[in-house]
C-alpha positions in Angstrom: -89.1 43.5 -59.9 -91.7 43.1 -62.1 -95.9 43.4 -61.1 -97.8 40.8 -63.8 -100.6 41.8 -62.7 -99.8 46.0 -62.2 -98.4 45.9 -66.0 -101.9 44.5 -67.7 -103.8 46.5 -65.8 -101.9 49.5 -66.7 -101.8 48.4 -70.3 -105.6 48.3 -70.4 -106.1 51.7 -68.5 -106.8 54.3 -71.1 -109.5 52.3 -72.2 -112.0 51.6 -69.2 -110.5 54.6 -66.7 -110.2 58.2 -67.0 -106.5 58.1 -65.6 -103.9 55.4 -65.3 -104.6 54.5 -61.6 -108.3 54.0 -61.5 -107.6 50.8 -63.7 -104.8 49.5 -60.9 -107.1 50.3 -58.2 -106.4 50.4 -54.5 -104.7 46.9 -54.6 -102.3 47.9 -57.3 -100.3 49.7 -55.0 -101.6 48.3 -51.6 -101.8 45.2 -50.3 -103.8 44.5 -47.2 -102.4 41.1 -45.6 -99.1 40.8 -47.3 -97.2 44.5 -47.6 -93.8 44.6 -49.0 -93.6 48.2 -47.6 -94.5 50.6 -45.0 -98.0 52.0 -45.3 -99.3 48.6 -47.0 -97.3 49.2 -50.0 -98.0 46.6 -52.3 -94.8 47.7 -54.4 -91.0 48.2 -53.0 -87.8 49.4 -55.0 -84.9 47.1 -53.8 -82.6 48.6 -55.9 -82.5 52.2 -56.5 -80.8 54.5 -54.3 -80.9 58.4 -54.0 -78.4 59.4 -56.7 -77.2 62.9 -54.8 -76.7 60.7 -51.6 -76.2 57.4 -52.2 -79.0 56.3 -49.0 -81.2 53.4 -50.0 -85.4 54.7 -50.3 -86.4 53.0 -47.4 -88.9 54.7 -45.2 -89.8 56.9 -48.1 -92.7 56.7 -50.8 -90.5 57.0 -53.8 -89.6 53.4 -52.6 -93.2 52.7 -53.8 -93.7 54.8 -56.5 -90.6 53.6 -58.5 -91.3 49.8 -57.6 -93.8 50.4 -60.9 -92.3 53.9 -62.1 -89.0 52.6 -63.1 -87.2 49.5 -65.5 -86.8 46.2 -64.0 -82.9 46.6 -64.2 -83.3 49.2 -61.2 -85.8 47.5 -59.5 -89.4 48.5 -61.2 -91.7 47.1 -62.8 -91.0 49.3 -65.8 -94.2 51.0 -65.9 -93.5 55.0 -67.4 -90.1 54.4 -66.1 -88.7 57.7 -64.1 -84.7 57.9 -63.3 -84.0 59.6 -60.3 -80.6 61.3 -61.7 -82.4 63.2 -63.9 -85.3 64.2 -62.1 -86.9 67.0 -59.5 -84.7 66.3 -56.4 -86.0 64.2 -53.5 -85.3 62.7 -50.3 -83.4 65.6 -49.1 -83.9 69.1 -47.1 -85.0 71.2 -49.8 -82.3 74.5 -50.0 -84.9 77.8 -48.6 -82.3 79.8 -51.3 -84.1 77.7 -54.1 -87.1 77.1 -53.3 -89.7 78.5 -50.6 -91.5 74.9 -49.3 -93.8 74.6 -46.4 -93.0 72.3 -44.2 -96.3 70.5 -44.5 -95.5 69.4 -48.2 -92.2 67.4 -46.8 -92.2 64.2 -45.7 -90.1 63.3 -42.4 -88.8 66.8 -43.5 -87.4 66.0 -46.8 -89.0 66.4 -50.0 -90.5 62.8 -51.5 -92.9 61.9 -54.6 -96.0 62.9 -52.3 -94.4 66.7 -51.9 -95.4 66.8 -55.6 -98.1 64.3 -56.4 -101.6 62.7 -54.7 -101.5 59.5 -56.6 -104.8 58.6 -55.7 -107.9 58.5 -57.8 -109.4 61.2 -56.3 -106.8 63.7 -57.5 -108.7 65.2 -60.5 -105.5 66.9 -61.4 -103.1 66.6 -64.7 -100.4 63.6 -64.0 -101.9 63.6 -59.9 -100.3 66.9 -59.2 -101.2 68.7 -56.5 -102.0 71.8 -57.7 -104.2 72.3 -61.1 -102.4 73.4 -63.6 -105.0 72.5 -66.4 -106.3 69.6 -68.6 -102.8 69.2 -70.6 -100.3 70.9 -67.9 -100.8 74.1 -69.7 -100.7 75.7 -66.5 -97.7 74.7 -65.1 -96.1 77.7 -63.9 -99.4 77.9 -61.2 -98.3 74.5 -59.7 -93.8 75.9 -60.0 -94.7 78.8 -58.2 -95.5 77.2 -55.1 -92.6 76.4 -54.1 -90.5 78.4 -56.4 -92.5 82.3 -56.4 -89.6 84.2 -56.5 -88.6 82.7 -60.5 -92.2 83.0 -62.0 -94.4 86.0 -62.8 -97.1 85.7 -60.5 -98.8 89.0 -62.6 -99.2 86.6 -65.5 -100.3 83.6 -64.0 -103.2 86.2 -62.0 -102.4 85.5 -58.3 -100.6 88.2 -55.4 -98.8 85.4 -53.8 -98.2 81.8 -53.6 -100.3 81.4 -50.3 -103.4 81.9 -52.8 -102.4 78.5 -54.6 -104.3 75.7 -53.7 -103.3 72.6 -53.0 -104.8 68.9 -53.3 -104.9 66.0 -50.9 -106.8 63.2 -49.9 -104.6 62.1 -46.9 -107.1 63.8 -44.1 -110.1 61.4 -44.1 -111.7 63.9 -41.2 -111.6 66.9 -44.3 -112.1 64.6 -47.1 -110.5 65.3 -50.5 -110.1 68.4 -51.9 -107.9 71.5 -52.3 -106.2 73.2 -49.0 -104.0 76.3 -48.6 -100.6 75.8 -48.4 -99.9 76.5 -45.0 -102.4 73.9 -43.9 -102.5 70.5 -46.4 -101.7 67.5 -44.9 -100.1 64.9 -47.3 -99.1 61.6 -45.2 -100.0 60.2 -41.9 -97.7 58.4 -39.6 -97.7 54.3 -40.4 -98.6 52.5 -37.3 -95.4 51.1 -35.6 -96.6 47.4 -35.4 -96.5 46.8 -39.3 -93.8 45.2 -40.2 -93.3 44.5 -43.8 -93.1 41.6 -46.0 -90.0 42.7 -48.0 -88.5 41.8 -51.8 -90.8 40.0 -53.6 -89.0 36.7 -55.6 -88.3 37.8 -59.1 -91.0 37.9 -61.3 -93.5 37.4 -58.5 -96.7 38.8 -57.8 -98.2 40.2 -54.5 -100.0 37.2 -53.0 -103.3 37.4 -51.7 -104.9 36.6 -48.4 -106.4 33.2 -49.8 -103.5 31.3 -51.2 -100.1 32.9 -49.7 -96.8 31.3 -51.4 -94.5 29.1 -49.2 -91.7 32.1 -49.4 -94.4 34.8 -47.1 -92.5 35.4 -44.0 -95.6 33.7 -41.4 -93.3 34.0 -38.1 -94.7 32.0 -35.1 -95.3 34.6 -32.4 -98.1 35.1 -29.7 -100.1 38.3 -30.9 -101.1 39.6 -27.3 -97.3 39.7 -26.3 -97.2 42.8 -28.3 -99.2 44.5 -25.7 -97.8 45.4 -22.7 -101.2 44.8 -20.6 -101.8 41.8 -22.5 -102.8 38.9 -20.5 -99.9 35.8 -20.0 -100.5 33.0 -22.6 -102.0 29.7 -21.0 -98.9 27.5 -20.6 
């Protein structure tokens, strides 16, 4: 699906913003009154599917992220497109023999985009990683380790252990945004169980905002209060 509006903005970006999602801002990837997606997720990847297990992405963020981060043909907006076949695994139970993840950098206890990356615009970090690996990546083997600490030489990169690398997050508005130890980040907060989203967007559509909705926005005819179960009865 494509985002008119997500692809000019992210066109434009390297010349009014410091990174690519200051430009998109909140509402490039949000939407408050009409979300496609869990969380108010402005974007939603129909299409794609988890190439080691065939599930649809659903329920997880990389259903978001690749709704901009992938070409139209599997379901993105073709914004820095990314191919799950031949990426950093995700959506699964990540193997302790490989790799050495806390459980508070999984989502619903699988690994997702978010394990990785803060995408939001506080992250000050190189491609919204969560751990700061320099202004080019030049430091990458600080933001491996943290996961993988057996592989790299923890001598050369200056640190004892992986518990001394830092990571970033902006999901825990009590702490604000900043850097946590690994054993006590949090990176995503359950969605409220009332939201129900929107769903596919019409080809070549654009979210719709709260002022002039489309005919096609799903407006069902219900009684608010009857979703509470001490709600008073509607006058007849």
């Amino acid at each position: 699906m494509k985002r008119i509006v997500a692809i000019l903005a992210l066109s434009i970006a390297p010349l009014f913003a410091a990174g690519l999602h200051e430009a998109v801002a909140c509402m490039g990837c949000h939407d408050i009154h009409y979300a496609v997606g869990d969380k108010a997720f402005a974007v939603h990847n129909e299409v794609m599917r988890n190439p080691r297990t065939q599930e649809e992405l659903t329920g997880t963020t990389a259903a978001m992220c690749l709704g901009c981060h992938e070409i139209s043909e599997y379901g993105g907006a073709g914004i820095r497109p990314i191919h799950l076949h031949t990426t950093h695994p995700m959506g699964m139970e990540p193997n302790p023999r490989i790799a050495d993840v806390p459980q508070n950098l999984l989502k619903d206890g699988r690994l997702d985009c978010v394990s990785c990356h803060d995408p939001h615009t506080s992250n000050p970090n190189w491609m919204y990683l969560r751990v700061d690996t320099g202004t080019d990546g030049n430091d990458i083997q600080m933001f491996c380790v943290a996961c993988h600490s057996a592989k790299g030489d923890l001598t050369v990169i200056g640190i004892e252990s992986a518990d001394e690398i830092e990571i970033f997050s902006s999901m825990d508005q009590e702490a604000g945004a900043g850097f946590f130890p690994r054993s006590e980040v949090v990176i995503t907060n359950e969605t409220p169980s009332y939201i129900t989203p929107l769903g596919a967007l019409p080809e070549n559509s654009i979210v719709p905002n709260y002022m002039n909705p489309p005919s096609w926005v799903y407006a069902p005819e219900i009684n608010a209060l009857e979703l509470f179960d001490d709600a008073p009865a509607a006058a007849e």
